[in-house]
Residue, then its C-alpha position, 0 to 999 in steps of 0.5 A: x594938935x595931937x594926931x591919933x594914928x592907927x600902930x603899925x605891927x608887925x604880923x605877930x602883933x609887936x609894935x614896929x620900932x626901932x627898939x626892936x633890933x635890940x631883942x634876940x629871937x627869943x626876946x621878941x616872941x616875949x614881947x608879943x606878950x604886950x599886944x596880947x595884953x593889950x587884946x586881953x583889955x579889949x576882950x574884957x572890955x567888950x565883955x563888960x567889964x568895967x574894973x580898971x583893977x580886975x583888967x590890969x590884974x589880968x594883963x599883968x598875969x600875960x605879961x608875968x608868962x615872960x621872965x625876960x619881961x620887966x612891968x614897968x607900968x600897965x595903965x587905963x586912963x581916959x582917952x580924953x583926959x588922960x587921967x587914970x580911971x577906976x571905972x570904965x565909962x567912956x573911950x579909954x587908952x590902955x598903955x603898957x610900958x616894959x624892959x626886955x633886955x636892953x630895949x624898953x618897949x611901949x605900946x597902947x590901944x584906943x578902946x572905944x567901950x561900945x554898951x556905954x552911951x556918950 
């Protein structure tokens, strides 16, 4: 059985991991561009925006702010599922996964879309 629990962050907002005592300074205020990607999706989201493409085109262009910042995948798929979806219509997991250095880091977020009736 899988246990969905909340992430921990850290005040600015990076996942706490272990991972992170590899980033300098300057690398870990980049990777706080990861949960701000993330909130980008949940804004679009609440605002009915319903595109997987348009919402991952906009958290790729917060991810892009950051040259130390490799993409190695931005993706939406179906909390239940698991399945990348092009339309969003029921709870939707977004997922990102990047190279800062030498550390890669991942993050997600359980979106429940709430205008949409289960």
């Amino acid at each position: 059985e899988i246990a969905i629990c909340p992430t921990i962050r850290e005040p600015d907002g990076l996942a706490v991991s272990s991972r992170n005592k590899y980033l300098t300074p300057e690398q870990k205020k980049d990777a706080t561009l990861i949960y701000k990607s993330l909130q980008k999706c949940r804004k679009m989201i609440d605002a009915r925006v319903t595109d997987s493409e348009t919402i991952i085109a906009e958290m790729r262009k917060i991810l892009s702010q950051a040259p130390s910042i490799k993409i190695e995948y931005i993706s939406i798929v179906d909390a239940e599922t698991l399945q990348t979806t092009d339309l969003i219509a029921r709870q939707v997991l977004a997922a990102v996964a990047v190279r800062i250095g030498q550390a890669r880091l991942i993050d997600n977020i359980l979106l429940c879309n709430p205008w949409i009736k289960s």
